[in-house]
LUMFI-536153 format. One line per 10 residues: their letters; for each residue x, y, z of C-alpha. Coordinates in pm, whole numbers, padded with zeros to 5 digits. Example, Ala and Ser with C-alpha at 12.3 -4.5 7.8 and 13.67 -1.06 7.14 Angstrom:
<recs>
as = 01230:-00450:00780 | 01367:-00106:00714 $
</recs>
This chain:
<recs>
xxxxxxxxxx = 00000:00000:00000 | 00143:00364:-00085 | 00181:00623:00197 | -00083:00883:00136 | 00009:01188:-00037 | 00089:01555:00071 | -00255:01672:-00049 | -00413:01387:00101 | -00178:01398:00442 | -00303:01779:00480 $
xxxxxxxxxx = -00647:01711:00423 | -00706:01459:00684 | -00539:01662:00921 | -00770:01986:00844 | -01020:01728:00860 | -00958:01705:01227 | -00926:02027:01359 | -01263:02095:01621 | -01483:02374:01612 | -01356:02677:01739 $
xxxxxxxxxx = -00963:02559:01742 | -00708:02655:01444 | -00386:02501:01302 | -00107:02717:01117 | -00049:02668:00762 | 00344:02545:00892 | 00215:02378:01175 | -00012:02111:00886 | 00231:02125:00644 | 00513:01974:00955 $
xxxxxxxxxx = 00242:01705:01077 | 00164:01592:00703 | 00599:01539:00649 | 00690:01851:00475 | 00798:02145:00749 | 00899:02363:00488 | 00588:02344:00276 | 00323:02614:00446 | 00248:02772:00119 | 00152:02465:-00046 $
xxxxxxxxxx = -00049:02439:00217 | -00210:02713:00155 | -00234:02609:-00202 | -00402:02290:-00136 | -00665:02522:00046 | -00757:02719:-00197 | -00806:02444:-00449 | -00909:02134:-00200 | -01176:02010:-00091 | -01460:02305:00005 $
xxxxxxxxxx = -01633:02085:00256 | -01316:02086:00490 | -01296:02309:00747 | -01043:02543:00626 | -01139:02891:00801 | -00980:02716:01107 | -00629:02752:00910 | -00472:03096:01022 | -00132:03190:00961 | 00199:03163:01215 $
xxxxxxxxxx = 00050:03513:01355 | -00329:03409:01319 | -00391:03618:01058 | -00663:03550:00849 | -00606:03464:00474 | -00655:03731:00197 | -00698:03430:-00038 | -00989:03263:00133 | -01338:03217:-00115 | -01494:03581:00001 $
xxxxxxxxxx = -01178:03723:00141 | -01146:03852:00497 | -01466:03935:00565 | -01593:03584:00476 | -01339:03418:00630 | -01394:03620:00960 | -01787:03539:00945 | -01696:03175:00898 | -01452:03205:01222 | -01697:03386:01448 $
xxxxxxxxxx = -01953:03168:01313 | -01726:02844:01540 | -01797:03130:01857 | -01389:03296:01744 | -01370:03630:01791 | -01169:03760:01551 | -00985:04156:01617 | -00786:04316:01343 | -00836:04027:01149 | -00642:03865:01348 $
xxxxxxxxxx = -00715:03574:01616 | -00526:03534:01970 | -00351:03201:01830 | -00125:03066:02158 | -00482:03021:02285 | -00647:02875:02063 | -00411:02642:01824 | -00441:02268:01822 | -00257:01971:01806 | -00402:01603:01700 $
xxx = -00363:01372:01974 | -00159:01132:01756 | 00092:01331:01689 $
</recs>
């Protein structure tokens, strides 16, 4: 059997992440094998799968992302939609990031 791939590694991790947690861009792209690889990341958000949950994917700073379907604003309604409140486009991240419990 083949390993999964990238795509597929980052996908079942955003899979994952609860309601009203968020994962970093770098932080998926480390757990799916590729620490270097946060853009692609961000790649495979843009184009994957729309039924994941990607509005929980902030970046390193937990800003929100400029390229999300509806920009900011949609991005922040989707956020504070989980009960996030989001200030300056921007979320308080140390408190709110989260880790699989396989990892």
């Amino acid at each position: 059997m083949q390993p999964p791939s990238f795509k597929q590694s980052v996908e079942d991790i955003v899979r994952q992440i609860p309601r009203g947690r968020l994962m970093t861009y770098g932080q998926i792209a480390a757990l799916a094998g590729n620490p270097g690889a946060a853009r692609i990341v961000g790649g495979i958000a843009h184009f994957g799968d729309p039924q994941l949950p990607w509005h929980r994917v902030v970046n390193k700073k937990g800003g929100l992302a400029r390229g999300y379907p509806g920009g900011y604003s949609a991005h922040k309604r989707d956020l504070e939609y989980d009960g996030l409140t989001v200030t300056d486009l921007r979320l308080p991240i140390d408190d709110l990031i989260w880790w699989p419990e396989d990892v």
